[in-house]
FILO-43456 format. One record per residue (C-alpha): x, y, z; residue in one letter. Coordinates in steps of 0.5 Angstrom, whole numbers, plus 500, padded with zeros to 3 digits. Layout:
BEGIN
XYZA ...
***
This chain:
BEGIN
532646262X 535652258X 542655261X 545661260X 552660255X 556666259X 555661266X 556655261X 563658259X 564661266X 563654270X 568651265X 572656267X 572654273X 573647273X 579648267X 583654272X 587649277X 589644271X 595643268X 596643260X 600637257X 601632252X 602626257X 597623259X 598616261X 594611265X 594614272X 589618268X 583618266X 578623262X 572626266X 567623260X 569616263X 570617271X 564615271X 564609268X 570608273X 568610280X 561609279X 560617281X 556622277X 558627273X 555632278X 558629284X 565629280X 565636278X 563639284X 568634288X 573639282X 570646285X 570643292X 578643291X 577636293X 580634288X 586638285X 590634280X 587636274X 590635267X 588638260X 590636253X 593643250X 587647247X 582642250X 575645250X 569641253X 569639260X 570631258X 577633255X 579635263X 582628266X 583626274X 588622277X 587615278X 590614285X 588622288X 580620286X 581612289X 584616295X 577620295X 574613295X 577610302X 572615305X 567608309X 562614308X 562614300X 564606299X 561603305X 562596309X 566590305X 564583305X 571582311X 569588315X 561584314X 565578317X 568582323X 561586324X 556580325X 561575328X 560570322X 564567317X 566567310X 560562307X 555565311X 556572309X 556569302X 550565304X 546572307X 549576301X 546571296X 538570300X 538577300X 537577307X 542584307X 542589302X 548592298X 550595292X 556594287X 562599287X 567597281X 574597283X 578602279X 584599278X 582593276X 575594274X 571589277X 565590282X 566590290X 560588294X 559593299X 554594305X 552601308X 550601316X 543602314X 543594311X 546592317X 542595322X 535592318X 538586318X 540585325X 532587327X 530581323X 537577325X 542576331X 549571329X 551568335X 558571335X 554579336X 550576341X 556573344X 560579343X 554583347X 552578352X 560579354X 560572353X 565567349X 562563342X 560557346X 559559352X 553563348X 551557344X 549552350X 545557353X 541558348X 542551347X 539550353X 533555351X 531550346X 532554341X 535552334X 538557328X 537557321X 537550318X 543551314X 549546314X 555545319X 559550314X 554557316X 555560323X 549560327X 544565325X 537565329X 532569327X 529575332X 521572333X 524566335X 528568341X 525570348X 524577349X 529578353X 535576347X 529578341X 529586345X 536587346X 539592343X 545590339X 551595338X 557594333X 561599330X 566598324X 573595324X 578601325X 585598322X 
***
């Protein structure tokens, strides 16, 4: 696909209009040809982020003319990040949803047993595992911690416990350190078919 070079300059334009000129850059900066790498966001994403005004604290390079010289503020684009729409669940807000603890959300994690996708952290580059509420309401059609069941049931942990106990019914066959998990097929209907609710941590 072909583009007009006058809407090229014009789009340039645009994006360079709200940008400061200056010889400091350091490295609370980072130029938008690397942003991606980054913060795992497109190029498209970050320019329209740019127009949008979402993200306004722009600097340029004196005499900078390709869109890859404009360079974004580390802190303000981190910031725009925290949005849980754009970044998704972590592994502690998973801890907090299902009721579980830490080796088990590692163990559902490493079965596959629940979708998530990799952001890298900008500040220290290393990728965070993080889950979306689409993941977590597939996974519970297919499964039911006991703390959620618990939680719902309006019933504390072991009170839970016993009586699915008393029903004769037996969680994954993993070892002490897991949190029971129990899969959907295997528990009566009036437990398989309820209707389990959660929202996300808030603090």
């Amino acid at each position: 696909m072909r583009f007009d070079p006058q809407a090229i300059v014009c789009f340039k334009q645009q994006l360079f209009r709200d940008s400061e000129g200056t010889d400091c850059l350091n490295d609370e900066w980072v130029s938008l040809k690397r942003a991606g790498q980054v913060f795992g966001y497109s190029l498209d994403h970050v320019c329209a982020l740019i127009l949008d005004g979402e993200l306004n604290q722009l600097r340029h390079r004196p005499n900078a003319l390709s869109l890859y010289d404009l360079h974004l503020n580390k802190k303000e684009v981190l910031g725009r990040m925290s949005d849980a729409a754009a970044i998704g669940c972590s592994k502690a807000d998973l801890k907090q949803i299902l009721g579980i603890n830490d080796p088990t959300v590692a163990q559902i994690v490493r079965k596959g047993m629940i979708a998530s996708f990799g952001v890298k952290n900008p500040l220290n580059h290393r990728k965070m595992i993080r889950f979306t509420s689409e993941a977590i309401d597939s996974f519970l059609r297919e499964y039911l911690p006991l703390g959620l069941f618990a939680r719902n049931a309006g019933m504390q942990p072991r009170a839970a416990m016993l009586y699915i106990e008393k029903l004769e019914l037996h969680a994954l066959d993993w070892p002490r350190k897991f949190s029971r998990v129990y899969r959907r097929t295997g528990l009566p209907s009036e437990i398989a078919k309820m209707q389990i609710e959660w929202s996300l941590p808030t603090g």
